[in-house]
KOLZA-951556 format. One line per 10 residues: number of its first residue (from 1); their letters; for each residue y, x, z of N, C-alpha, C. Coordinates in steps of 0.2 Angstrom, whole numbers, plus 5000, padded with zeros to 4 digits. Example, Ala and Ser with C-alpha at 12.3 -4.5 7.8 and 13.67 -1.06 7.14 Angstrom:
<rs>
1> AS> 4972 5066 5039 4978 5062 5039 4984 5066 5039; 4989 5064 5035 4995 5068 5036 5000 5064 5039 .
</rs>
This chain:
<rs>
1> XXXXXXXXXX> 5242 5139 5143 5237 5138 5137 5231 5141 5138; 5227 5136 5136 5217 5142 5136 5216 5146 5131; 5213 5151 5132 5211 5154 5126 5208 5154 5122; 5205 5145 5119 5202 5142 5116 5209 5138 5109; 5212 5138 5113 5218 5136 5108 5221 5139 5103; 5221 5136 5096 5224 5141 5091 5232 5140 5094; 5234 5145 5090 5239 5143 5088 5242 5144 5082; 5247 5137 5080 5249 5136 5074 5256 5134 5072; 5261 5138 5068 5266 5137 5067 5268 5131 5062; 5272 5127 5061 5275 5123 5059 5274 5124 5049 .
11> XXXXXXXXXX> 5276 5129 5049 5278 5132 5039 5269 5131 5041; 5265 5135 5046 5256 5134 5042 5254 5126 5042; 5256 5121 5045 5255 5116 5045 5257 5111 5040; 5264 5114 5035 5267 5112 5030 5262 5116 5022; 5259 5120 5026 5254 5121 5019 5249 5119 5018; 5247 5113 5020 5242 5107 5020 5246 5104 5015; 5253 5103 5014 5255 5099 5010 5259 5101 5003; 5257 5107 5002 5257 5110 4994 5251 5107 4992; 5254 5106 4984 5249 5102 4977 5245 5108 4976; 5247 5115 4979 5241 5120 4975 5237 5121 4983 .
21> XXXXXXXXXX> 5236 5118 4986 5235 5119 4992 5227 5121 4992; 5224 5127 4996 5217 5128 4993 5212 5127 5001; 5207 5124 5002 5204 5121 5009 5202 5128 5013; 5198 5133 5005 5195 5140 5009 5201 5144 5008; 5204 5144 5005 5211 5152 5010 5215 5149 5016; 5216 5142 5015 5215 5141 5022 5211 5143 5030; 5205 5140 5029 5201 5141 5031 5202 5149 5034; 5200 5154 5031 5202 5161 5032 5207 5162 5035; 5213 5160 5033 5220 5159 5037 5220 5157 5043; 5216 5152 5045 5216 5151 5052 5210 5157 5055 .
31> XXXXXXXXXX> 5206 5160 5052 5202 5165 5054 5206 5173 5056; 5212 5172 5052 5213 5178 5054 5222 5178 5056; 5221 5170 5057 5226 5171 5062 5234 5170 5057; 5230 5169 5048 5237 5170 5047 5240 5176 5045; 5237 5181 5046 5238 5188 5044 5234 5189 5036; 5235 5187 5032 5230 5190 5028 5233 5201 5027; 5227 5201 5023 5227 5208 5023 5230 5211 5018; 5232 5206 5013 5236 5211 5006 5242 5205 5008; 5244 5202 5013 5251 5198 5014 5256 5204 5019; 5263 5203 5012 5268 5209 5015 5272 5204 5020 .
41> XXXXXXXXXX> 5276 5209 5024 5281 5205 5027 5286 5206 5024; 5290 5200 5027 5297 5200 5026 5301 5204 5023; 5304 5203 5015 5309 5210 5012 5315 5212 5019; 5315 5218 5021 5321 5219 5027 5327 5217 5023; 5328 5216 5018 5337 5212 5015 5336 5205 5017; 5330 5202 5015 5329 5195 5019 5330 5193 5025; 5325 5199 5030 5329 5198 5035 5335 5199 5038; 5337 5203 5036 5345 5204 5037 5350 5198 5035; 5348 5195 5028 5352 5189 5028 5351 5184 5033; 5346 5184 5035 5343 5178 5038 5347 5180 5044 .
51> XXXXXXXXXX> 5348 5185 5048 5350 5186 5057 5358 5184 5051; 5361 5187 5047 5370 5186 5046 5370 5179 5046; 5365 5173 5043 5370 5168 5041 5370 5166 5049; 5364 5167 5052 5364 5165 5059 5372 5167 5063; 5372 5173 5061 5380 5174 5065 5386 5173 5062; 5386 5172 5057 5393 5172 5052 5393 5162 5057; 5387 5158 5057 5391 5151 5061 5393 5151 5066; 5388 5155 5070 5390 5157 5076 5399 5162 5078; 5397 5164 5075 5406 5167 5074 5413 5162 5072; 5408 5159 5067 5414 5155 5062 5414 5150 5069 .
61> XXXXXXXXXX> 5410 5146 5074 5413 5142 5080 5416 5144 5086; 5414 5150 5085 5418 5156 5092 5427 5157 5089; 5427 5157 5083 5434 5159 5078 5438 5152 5077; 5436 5148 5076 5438 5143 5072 5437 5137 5077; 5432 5136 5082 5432 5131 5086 5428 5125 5084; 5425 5126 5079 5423 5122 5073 5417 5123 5070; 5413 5119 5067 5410 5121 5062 5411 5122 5054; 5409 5126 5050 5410 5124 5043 5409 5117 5040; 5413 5118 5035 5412 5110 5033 5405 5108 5031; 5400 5110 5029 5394 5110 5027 5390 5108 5033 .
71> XXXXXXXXXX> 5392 5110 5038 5386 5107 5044 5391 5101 5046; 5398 5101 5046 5402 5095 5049 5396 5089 5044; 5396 5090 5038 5393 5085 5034 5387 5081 5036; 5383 5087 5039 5380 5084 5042 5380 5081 5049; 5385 5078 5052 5388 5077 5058 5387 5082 5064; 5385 5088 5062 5386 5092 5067 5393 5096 5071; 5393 5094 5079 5399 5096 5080 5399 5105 5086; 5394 5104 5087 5395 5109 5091 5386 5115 5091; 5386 5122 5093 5380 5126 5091 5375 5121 5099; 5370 5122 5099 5365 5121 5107 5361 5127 5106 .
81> XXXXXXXXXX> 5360 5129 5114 5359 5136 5114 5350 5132 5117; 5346 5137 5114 5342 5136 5114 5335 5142 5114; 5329 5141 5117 5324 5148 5119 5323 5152 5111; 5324 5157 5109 5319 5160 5102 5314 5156 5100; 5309 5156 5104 5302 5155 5103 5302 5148 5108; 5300 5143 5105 5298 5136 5106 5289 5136 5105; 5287 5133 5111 5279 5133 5111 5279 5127 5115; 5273 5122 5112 5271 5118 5116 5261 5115 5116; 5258 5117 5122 5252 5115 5123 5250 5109 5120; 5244 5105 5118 5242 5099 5113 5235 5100 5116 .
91> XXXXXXXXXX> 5233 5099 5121 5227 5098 5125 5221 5095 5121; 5223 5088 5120 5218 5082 5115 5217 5087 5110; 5221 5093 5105 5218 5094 5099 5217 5102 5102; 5219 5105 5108 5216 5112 5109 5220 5117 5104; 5229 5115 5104 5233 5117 5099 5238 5119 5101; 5243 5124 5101 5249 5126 5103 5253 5129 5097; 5257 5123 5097 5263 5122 5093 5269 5129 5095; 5269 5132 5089 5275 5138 5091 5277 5138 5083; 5284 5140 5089 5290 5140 5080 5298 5143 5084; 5300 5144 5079 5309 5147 5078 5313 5144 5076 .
101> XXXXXXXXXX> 5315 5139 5077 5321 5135 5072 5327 5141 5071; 5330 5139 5066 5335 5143 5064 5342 5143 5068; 5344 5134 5069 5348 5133 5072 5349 5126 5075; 5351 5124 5080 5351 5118 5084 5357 5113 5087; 5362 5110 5083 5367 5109 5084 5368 5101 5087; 5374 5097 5090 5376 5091 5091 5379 5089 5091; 5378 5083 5087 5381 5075 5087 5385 5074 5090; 5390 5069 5088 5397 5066 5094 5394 5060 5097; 5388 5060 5096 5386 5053 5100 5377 5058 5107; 5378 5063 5104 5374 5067 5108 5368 5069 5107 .
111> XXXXXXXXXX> 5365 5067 5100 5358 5069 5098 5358 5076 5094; 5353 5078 5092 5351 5084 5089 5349 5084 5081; 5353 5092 5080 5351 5091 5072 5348 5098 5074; 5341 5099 5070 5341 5106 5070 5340 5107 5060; 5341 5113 5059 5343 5117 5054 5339 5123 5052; 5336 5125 5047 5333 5129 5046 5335 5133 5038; 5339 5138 5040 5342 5142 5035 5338 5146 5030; 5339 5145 5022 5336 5148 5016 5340 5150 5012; 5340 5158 5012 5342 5162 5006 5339 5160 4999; 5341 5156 4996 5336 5154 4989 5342 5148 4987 .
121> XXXXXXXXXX> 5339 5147 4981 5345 5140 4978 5342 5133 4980; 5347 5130 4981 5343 5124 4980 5341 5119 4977; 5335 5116 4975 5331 5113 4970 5332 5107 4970; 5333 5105 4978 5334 5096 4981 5328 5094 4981; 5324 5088 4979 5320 5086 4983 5313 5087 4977; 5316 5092 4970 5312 5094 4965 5308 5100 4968; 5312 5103 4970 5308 5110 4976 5300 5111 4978; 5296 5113 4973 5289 5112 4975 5287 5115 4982; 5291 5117 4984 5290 5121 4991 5293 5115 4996; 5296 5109 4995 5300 5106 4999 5295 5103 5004 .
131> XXXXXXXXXX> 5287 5101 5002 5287 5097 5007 5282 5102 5013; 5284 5109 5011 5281 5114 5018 5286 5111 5021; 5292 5116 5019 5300 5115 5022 5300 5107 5028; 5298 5103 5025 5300 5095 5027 5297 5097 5034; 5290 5098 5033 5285 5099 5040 5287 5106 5045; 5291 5110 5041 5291 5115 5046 5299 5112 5051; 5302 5108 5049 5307 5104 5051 5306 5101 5057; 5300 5096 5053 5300 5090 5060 5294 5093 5066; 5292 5101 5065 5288 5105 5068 5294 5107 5074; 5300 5109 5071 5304 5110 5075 5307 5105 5082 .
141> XXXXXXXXXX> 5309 5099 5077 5310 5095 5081 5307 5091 5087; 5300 5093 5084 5295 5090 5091 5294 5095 5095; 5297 5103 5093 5296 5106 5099 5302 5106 5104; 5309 5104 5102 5312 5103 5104 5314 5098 5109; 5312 5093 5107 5311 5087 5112 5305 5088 5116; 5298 5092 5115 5296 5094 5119 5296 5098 5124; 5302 5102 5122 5303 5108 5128 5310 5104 5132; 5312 5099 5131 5318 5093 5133 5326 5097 5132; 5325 5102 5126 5332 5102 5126 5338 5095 5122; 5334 5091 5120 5338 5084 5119 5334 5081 5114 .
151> XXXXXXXXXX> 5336 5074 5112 5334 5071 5107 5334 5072 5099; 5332 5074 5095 5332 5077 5086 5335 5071 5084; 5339 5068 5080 5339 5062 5079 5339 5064 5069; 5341 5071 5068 5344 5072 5063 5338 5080 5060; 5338 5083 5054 5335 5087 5053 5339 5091 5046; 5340 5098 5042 5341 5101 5037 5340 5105 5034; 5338 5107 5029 5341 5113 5026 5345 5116 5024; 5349 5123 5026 5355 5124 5021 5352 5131 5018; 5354 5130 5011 5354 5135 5005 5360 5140 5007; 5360 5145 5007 5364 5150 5008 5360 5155 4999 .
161> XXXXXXXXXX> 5364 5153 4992 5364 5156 4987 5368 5160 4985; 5367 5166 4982 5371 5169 4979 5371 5168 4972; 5379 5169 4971 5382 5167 4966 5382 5172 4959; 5377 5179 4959 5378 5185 4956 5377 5183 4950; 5373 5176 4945 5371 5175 4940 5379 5173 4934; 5384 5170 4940 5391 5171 4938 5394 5176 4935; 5394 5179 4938 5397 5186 4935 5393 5192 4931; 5386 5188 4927 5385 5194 4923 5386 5196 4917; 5392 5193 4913 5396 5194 4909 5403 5199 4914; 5403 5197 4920 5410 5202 4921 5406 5205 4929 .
171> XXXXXXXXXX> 5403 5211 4928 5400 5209 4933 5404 5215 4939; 5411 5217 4938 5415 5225 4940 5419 5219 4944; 5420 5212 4941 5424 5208 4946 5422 5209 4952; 5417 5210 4955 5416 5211 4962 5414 5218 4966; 5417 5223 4959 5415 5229 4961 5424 5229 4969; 5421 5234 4973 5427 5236 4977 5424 5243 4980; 5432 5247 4984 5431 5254 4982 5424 5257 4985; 5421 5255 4988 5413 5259 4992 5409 5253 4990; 5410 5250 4985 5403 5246 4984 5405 5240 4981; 5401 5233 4981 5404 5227 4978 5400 5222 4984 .
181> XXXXXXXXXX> 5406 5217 4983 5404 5212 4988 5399 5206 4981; 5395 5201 4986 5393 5196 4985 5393 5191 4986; 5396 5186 4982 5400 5177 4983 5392 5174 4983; 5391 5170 4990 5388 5166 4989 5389 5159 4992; 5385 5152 4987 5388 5145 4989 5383 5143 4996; 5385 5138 4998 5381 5134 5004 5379 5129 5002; 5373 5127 5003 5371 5120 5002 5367 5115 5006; 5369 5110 5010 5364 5108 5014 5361 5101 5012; 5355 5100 5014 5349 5094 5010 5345 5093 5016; 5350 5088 5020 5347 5082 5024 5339 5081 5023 .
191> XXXXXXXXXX> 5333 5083 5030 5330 5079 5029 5327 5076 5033; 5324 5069 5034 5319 5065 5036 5316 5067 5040; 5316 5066 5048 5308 5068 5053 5305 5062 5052; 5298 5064 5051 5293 5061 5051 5286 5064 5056; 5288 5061 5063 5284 5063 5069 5276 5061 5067; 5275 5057 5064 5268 5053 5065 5265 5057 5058; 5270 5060 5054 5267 5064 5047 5263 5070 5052; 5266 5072 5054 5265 5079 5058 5260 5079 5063; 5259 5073 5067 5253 5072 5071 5248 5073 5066; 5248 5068 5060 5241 5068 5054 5240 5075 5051 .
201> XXXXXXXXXX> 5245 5081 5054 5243 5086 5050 5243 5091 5055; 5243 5090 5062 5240 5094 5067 5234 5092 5067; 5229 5084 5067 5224 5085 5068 5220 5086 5062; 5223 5086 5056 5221 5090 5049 5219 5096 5052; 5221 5100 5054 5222 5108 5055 5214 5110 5059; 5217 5105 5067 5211 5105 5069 5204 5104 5067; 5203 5097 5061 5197 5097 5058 5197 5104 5052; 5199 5107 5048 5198 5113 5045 5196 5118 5050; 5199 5119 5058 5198 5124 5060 5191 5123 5064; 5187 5117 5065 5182 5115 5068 5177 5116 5062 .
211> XXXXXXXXXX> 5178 5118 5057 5173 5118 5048 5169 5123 5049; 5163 5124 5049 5158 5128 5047 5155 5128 5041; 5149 5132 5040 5145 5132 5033 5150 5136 5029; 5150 5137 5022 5150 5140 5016 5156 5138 5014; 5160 5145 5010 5166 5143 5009 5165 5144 5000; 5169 5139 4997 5167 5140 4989 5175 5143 4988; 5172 5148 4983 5179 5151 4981 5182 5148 4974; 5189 5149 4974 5193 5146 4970 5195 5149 4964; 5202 5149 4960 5205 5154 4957 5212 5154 4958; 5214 5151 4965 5220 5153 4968 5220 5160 4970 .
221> XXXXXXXXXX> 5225 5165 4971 5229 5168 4971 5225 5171 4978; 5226 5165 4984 5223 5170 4990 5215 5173 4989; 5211 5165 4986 5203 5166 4984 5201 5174 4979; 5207 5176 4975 5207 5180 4971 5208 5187 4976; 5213 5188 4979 5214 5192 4985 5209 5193 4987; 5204 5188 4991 5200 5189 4995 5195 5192 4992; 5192 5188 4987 5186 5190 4981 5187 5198 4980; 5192 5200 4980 5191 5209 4977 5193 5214 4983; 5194 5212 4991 5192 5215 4996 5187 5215 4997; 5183 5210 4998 5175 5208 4999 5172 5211 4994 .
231> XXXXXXXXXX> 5172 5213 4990 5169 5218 4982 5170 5226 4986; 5175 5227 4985 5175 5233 4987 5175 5235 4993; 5171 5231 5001 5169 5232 5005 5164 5232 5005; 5159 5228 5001 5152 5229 4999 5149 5234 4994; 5154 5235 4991 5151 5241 4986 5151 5248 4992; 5156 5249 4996 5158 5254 5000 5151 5254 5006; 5148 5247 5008 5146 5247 5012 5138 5250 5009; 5136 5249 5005 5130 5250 5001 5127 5257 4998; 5134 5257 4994 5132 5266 4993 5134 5269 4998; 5138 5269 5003 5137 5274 5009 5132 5274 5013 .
241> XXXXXXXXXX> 5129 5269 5015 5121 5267 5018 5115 5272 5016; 5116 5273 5007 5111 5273 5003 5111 5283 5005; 5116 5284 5004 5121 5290 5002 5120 5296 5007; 5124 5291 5012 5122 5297 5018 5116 5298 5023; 5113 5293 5021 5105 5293 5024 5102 5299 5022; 5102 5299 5015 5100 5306 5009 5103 5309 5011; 5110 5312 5013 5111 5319 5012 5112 5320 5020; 5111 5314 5024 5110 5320 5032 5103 5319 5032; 5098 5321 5028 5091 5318 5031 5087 5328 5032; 5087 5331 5036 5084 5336 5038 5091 5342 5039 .
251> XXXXXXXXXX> 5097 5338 5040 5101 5344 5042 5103 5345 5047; 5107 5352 5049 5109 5353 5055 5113 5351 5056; 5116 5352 5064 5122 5347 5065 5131 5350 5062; 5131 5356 5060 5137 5359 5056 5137 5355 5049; 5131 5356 5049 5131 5353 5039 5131 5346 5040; 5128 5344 5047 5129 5336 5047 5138 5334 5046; 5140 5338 5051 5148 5336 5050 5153 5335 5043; 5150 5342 5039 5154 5344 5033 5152 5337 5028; 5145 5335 5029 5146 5331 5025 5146 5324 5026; 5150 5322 5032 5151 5317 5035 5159 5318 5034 .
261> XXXXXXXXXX> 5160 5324 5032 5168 5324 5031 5169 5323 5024; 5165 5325 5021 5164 5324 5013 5163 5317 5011; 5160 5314 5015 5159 5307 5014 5164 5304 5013; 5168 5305 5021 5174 5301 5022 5180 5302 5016; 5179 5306 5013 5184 5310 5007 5180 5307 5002; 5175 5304 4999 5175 5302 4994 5175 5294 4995; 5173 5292 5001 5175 5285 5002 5185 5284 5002; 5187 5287 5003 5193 5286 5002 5196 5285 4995; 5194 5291 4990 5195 5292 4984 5192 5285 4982; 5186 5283 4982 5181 5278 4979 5188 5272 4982 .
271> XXXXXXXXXX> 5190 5270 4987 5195 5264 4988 5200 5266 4984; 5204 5269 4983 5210 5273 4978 5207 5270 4972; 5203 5272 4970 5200 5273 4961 5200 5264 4960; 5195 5263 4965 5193 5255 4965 5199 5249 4966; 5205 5253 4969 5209 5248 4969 5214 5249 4962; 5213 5253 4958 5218 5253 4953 5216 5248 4948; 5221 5247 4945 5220 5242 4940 5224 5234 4942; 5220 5234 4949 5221 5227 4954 5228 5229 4959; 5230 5234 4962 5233 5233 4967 5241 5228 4964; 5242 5233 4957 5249 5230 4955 5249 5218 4956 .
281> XXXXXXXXXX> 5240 5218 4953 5240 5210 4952 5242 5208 4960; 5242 5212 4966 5244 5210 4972 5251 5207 4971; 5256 5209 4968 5262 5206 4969 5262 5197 4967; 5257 5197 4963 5258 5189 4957 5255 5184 4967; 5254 5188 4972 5251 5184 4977 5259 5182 4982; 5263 5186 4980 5269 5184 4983 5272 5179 4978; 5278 5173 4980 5278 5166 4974 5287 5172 4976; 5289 5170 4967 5295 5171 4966 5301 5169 4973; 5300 5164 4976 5305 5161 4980 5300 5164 4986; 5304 5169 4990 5301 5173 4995 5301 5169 5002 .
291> XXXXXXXXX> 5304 5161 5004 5303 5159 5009 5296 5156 5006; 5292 5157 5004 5286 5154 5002 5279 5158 5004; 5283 5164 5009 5278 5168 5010 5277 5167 5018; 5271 5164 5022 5271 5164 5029 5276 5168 5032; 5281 5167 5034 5282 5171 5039 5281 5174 5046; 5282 5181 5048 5278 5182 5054 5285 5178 5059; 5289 5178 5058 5295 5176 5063 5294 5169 5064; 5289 5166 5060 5286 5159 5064 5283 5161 5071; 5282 5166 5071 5278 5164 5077 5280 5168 5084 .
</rs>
């Protein structure tokens, strides 16, 4: 790979294809890589469920010799062991495809299904998040045939739900002696690769990250984030320019220090102060359904 080549995960490729989809918080997003500054990672109970269902199948085909019925359905017969981290070169667009499928299984006739596990319920194909998910699928599946571990013939998701909203008229039925356990159902929603949708949204990507000029801000969610970091680095940037000019102007170097330490104490206080009000509206930038938050284990 050169070091002119972005890299781009499959789930950032599938957010070209949200209805609330915004050109400039994109745009920033490929600038900083995808990291924005007020973006949390992962809740650790998420990830945690995420590594269990991954082994509970893996167990359940070590134990049992078999798949659950839920992936049988989808004709899956056996696990294919496969790298972590899938990465492929894209020379014509100076792109490198990287992703993590969840999991990769086969057909009785020998093809591949790969599968991507979501703690959340599911919606089916009303799921306003479905058509990231669809791309971060077939994102899988071309890196998989890319890297020749077999041919994708098949693609899914499975909903791994908890069921706690049953029990909240009786909710001691699942108390047990050091704690309470939690019933959850399984649900898997077959979907569609579409190799040639994915090409039109790698070279999307590439034209957005080629864009120069002026970015118009919006009143999504990230534009809003953005708009009130940029504020209070410009107000920071201004009056400490102004500020310290004047108070180190004929001092010695002792007094210069104390007030260059004083500075730095009241520019901290001034961020503290300037962020109240706003930090708590950080959370409304996370979307209820937390696989909707980039994740870094994409990459």
């Amino acid at each position: 790979m050169q070091d002119s080549y972005y890299r781009v995960s499959p789930r950032h490729l599938g957010q070209m294809r949200r209805s609330d989809f915004c050109e400039t918080a994109f745009r920033f997003g490929i600038a900083l890589g995808f990291r924005y500054p007020f973006e949390f990672p992962m809740p650790g109970l998420m990830f945690n469920m995420d590594n269990f269902e991954k082994r509970f199948v893996d167990t359940y085909f070590d134990d049992k010799g078999c798949l659950p019925k839920w992936l049988k359905y989808l004709g899956c017969t056996e696990p294919v062991e496969f790298p972590a981290k899938l990465t492929e070169d894209i020379p014509g667009l100076e792109l490198t495809l990287v992703g993590m499928p969840d999991a990769v299984f086969r057909k009785k006739n020998g093809d591949l299904v790969v599968v991507d596990y979501k703690t959340a319920k599911s919606k089916g194909d009303d799921d306003p998040f479905m058509p990231v998910y669809e791309a971060q699928l077939w994102g899988y599946a071309r890196l998989i045939e890319s890297n020749e571990i077999g041919k994708v013939s098949g693609a899914a998701l499975v909903y791994f739900e908890n069921c706690l909203a049953d029990y909240k008229d009786s909710p001691l039925d699942l108390r047990e002696d050091d704690g309470m356990k939690v019933p959850f159902t399984v649900t898997p929603h077959p979907v569609h690769i579409d190799l040639k949708a994915l090409d039109a949204l790698l070279k999307k990507f590439r034209k957005y990250a080629d864009m120069t000029g002026s970015l118009t801000y919006c009143e999504c969610k990230t534009c809003k984030g953005l708009q009130r970091l940029f504020a209070i680095e410009k107000e920071f940037n201004s009056h400490t320019r102004d500020t310290v000019l004047k108070d180190l102007q004929y001092q010695d170097r002792l007094v210069l220090e104390r007030v260059l330490r004083n500075e730095d104490a009241r520019w901290r206080n001034s961020v503290v102060a300037a962020s109240h009000g706003w930090e708590a509206d950080l959370d409304d930038l996370l979307s209820a359904d937390t696989d909707s938050v980039p994740g870094p284990l994409d990459l």
